[in-house]
C-alpha positions as CSV (number, residue, x, y, z in Angstrom):
1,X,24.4,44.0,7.2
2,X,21.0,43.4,5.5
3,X,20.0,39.6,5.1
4,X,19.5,38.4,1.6
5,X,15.5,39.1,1.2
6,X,15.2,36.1,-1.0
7,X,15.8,34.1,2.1
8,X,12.5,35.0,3.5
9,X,10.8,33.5,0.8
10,X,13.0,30.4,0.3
11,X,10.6,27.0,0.4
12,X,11.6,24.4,2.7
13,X,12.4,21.0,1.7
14,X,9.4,18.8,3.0
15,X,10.3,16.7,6.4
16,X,11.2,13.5,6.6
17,X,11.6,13.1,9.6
18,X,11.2,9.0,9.6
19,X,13.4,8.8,6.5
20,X,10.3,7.3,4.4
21,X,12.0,6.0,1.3
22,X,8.8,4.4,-0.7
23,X,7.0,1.0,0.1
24,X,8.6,-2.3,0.9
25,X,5.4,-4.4,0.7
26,X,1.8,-4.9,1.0
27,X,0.0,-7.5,2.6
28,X,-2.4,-9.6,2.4
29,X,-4.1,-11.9,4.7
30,X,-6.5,-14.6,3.9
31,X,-7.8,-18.3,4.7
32,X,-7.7,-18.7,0.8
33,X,-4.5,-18.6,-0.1
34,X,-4.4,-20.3,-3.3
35,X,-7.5,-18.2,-4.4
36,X,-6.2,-14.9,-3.7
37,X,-2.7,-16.6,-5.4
38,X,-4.5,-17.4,-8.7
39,X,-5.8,-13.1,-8.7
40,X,-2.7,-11.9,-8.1
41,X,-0.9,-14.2,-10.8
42,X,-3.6,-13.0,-13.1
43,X,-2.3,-9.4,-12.0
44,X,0.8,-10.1,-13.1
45,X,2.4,-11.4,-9.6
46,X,4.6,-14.2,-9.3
47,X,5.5,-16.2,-6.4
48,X,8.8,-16.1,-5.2
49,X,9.5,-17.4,-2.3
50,X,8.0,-18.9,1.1
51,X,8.1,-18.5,4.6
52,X,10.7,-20.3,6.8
53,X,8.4,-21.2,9.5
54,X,4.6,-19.5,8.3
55,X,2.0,-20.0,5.7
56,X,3.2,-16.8,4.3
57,X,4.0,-16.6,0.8
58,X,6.1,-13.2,-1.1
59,X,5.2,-12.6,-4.5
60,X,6.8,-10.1,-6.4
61,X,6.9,-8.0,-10.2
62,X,9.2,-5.4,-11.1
63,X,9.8,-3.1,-7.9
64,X,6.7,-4.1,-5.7
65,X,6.7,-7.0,-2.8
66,X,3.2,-8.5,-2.1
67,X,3.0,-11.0,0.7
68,X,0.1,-13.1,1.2
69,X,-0.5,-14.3,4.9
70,X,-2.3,-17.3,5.4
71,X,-0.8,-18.3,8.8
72,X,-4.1,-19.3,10.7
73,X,-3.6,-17.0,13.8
74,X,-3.1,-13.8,11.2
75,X,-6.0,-15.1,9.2
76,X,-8.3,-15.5,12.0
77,X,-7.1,-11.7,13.4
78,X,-6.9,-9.5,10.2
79,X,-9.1,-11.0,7.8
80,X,-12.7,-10.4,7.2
81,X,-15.4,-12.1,8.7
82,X,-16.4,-14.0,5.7
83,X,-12.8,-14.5,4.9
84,X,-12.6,-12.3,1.9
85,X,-9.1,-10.9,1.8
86,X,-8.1,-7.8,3.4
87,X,-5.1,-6.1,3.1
88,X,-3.3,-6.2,6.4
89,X,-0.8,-4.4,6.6
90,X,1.8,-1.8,4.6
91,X,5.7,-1.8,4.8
92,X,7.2,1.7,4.5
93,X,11.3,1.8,3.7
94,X,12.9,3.8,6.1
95,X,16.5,4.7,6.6
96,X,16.6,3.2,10.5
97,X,13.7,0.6,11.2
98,X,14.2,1.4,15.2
99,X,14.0,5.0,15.0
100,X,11.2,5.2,12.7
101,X,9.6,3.0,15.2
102,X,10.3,5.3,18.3
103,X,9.5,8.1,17.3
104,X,6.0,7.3,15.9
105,X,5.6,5.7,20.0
106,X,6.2,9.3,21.0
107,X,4.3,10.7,18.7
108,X,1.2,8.6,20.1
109,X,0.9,5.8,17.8
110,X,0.6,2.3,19.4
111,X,3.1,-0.5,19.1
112,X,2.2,-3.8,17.9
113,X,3.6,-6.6,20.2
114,X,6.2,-8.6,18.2
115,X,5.7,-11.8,17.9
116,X,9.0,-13.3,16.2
117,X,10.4,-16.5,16.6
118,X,14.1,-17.9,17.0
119,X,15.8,-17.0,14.0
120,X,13.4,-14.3,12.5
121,X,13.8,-10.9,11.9
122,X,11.6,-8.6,14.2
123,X,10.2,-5.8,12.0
124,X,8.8,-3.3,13.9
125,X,5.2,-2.2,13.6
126,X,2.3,0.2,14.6
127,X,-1.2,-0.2,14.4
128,X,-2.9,1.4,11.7
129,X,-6.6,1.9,10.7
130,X,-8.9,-1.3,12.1
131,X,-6.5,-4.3,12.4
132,X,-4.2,-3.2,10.2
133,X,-0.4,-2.1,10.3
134,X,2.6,-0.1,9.1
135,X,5.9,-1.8,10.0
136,X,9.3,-0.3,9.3
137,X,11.8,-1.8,7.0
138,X,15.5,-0.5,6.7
139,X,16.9,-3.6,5.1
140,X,15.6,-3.4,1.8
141,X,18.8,-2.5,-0.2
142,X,22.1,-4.7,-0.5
143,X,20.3,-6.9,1.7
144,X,16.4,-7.5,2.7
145,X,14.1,-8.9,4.9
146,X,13.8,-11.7,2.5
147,X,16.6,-13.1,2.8
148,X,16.4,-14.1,6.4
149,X,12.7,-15.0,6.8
150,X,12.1,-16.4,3.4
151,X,13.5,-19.7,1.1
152,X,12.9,-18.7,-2.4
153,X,11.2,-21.0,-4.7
154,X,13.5,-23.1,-6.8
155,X,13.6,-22.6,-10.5
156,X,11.6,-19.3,-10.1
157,X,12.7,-15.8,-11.7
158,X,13.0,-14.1,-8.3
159,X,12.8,-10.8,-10.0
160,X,9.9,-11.3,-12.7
161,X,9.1,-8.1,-14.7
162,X,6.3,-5.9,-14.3
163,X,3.3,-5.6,-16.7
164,X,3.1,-2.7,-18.6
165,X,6.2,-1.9,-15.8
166,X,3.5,-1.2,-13.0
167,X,4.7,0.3,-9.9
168,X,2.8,1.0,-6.9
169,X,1.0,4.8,-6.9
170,X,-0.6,4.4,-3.8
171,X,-3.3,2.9,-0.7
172,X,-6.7,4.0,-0.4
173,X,-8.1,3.9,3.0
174,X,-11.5,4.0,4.1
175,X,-12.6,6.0,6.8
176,X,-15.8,6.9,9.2
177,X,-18.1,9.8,8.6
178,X,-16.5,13.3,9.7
179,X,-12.9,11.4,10.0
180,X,-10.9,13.4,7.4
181,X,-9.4,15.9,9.7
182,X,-8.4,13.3,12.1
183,X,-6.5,11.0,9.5
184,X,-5.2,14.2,7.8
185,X,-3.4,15.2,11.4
186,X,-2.4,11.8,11.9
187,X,-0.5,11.2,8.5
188,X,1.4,14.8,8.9
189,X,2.1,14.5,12.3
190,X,3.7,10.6,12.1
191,X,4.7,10.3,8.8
192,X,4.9,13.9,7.7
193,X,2.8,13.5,4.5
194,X,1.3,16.7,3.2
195,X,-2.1,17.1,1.9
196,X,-2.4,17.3,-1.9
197,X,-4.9,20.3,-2.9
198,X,-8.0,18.9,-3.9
199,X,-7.7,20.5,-7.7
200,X,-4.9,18.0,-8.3
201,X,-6.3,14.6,-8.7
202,X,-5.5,11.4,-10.9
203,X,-7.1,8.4,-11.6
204,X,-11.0,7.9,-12.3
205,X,-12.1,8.1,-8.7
206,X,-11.1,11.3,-7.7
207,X,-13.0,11.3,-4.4
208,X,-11.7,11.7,-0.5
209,X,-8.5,13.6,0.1
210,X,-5.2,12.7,-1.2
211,X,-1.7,13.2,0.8
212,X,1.8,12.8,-1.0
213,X,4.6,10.6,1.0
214,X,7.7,13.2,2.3
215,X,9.5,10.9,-0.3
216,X,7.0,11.8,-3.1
217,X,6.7,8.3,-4.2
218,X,3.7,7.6,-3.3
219,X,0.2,8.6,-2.5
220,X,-2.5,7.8,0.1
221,X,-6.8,8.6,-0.5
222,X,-8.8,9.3,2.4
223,X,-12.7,8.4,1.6
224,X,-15.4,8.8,3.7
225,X,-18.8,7.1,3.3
226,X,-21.2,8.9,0.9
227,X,-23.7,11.0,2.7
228,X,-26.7,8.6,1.6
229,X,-24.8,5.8,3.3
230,X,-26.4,7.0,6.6
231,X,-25.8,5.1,9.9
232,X,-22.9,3.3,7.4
233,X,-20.7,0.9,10.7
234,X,-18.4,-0.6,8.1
235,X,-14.8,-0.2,10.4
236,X,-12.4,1.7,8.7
237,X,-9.7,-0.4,6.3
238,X,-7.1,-0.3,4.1
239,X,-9.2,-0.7,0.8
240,X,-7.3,-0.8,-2.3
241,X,-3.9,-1.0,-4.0
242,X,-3.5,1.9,-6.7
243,X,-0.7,0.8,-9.2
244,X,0.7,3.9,-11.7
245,X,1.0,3.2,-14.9
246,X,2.8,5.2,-18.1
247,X,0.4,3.3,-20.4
248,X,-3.1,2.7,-19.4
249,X,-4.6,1.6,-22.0
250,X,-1.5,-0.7,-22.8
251,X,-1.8,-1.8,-19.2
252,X,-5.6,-2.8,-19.2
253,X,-4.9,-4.7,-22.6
254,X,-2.5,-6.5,-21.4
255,X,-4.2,-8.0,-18.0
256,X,-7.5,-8.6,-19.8
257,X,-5.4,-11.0,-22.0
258,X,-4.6,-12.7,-18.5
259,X,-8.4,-12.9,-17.4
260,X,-9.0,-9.7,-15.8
261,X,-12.0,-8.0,-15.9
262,X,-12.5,-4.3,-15.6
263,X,-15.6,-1.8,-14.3
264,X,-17.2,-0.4,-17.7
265,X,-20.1,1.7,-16.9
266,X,-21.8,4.5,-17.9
267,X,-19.8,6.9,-15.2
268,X,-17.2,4.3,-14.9
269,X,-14.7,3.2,-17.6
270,X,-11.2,2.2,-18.4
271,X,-9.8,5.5,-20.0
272,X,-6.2,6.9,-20.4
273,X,-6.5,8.5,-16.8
274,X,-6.9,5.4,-15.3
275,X,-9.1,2.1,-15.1
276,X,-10.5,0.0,-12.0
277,X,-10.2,-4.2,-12.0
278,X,-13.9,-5.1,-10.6
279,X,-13.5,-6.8,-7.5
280,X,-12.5,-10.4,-7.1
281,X,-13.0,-12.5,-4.0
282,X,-15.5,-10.3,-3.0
283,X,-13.0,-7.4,-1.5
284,X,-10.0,-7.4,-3.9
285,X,-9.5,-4.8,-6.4
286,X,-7.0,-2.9,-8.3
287,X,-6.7,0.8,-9.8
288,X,-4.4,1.8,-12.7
289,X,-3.6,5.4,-12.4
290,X,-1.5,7.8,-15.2
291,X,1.7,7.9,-14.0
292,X,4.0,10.9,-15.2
293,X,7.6,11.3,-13.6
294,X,6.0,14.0,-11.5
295,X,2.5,12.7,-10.5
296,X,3.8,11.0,-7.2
């Protein structure tokens, strides 16, 4: 019996092999914790709830968790040297936290040594570029993380809407000279991303390579150093939150009534592909990209 020839040219589905599901939540870590606060408010943020036991503080709009770590020990570990704030880590959702977590070990990523106390959740992590990490998160649906670890603040909206509904689009993560390959491999082989051809871009800073998530909901840039920035020793860091937007110009209106200020340049400028918040606190900025139904 002859096989049906259309098999031969049937397209897998793209692995997902952890069960990635989207992010759970960035983070932050600073030794200015009520500076960073008053950005992120501007941003649209809201706190909603603190720590149990940590100076760590969640803050939340529409969909996306932000959590801003001032516990000294995190601060003194993750954050810059002049304590700008740096994001520290990402949360991916996964369908089983442990597994996730296993298999990445065998896979040759390095574990991060837990260091929950009584009562906590332990929320298993790797290391990720520099000092950073990517933990695993399987409670993030009836119940979350939050409420274990966290006591919500009273009288607050715990579920404040997003500007212009914001979501999160994606991370952009810088990397040393002649590194590309090497983070390409390493996001397909752990996390089964796939690279996105470099004819598709979005935003307004196109550079760097750009992977897709196996869940397709969100994206991660790759960006070397320009080649005049010879000799350039800056460790590689998770640089930047990109936030998708259906609305750009509806977006950037509405946060410059809140007191933020965007890049307008000559080559630079908040258009209806996407807009860039100019850096506050020395290292924190944001991007608005165009977000379609089918750009992540």
């Amino acid at each position: 019996m002859q096989a049906n020839p259309l098999h031969r040219e049937a397209v897998p589905e793209t692995p997902n092999r952890l069960g990635i599901e989207g992010i759970e939540f960035i983070e932050y870590t600073t030794s200015h914790p009520q500076a960073l606060g008053q950005v992120l408010e501007n941003m649209g943020f809201k706190p909603v709830a603190r720590h149990r036991s940590r100076e760590v503080t969640l803050y939340r709009q529409g969909g996306m968790n932000l959590v801003v770590n001032a516990n000294p020990e995190d601060a003194r570990m993750s954050g810059a040297a002049d304590g700008e704030p740096v994001i520290s880590a990402v949360a991916f959702r996964v369908q089983d936290a442990l597994k996730a977590h296993t298999r990445c070990i065998d896979l040759g990523a390095w574990t991060v040594p837990s260091h929950a106390q009584a009562m906590e959740l332990h929320i298993p992590a790797i290391h990720g570029p520099g000092s950073t990490r990517f933990y695993f998160v399987d409670r993030w649906k009836e119940f979350s993380i939050y409420d274990i670890d966290f006591k919500p603040i009273p009288t607050v909206d715990q579920h404040p809407k997003a500007i212009a509904d914001m979501a999160y689009f994606g991370v952009v993560q810088y990397i040393g000279a002649g590194r590309s390959a090497d983070w390409l491999a390493y996001f397909e082989n752990i996390f089964d991303f796939t690279f996105v051809p470099d004819d598709q871009r979005f935003g307004i800073l196109p550079k760097g390579k750009l992977m897709k998530s196996p869940c397709g909901q969100f994206l991660w840039q790759l960006i070397e150093p320009e080649p005049w920035m010879d000799g350039d020793e800056s460790p590689e860091s998770l640089q930047r939150i990109g936030l998708g937007v259906a609305d750009v110009g509806a977006a950037v209106k509405a946060l410059k009534a809140q007191g933020v200020e965007f890049v307008e340049s000559s080559q630079l400028h908040p258009e209806d592909r996407g807009a860039l918040t100019r850096g506050m606190l020395g290292s924190v900025s944001f991007e608005l990209v165009h977000q379609t139904k089918s750009s992540a």
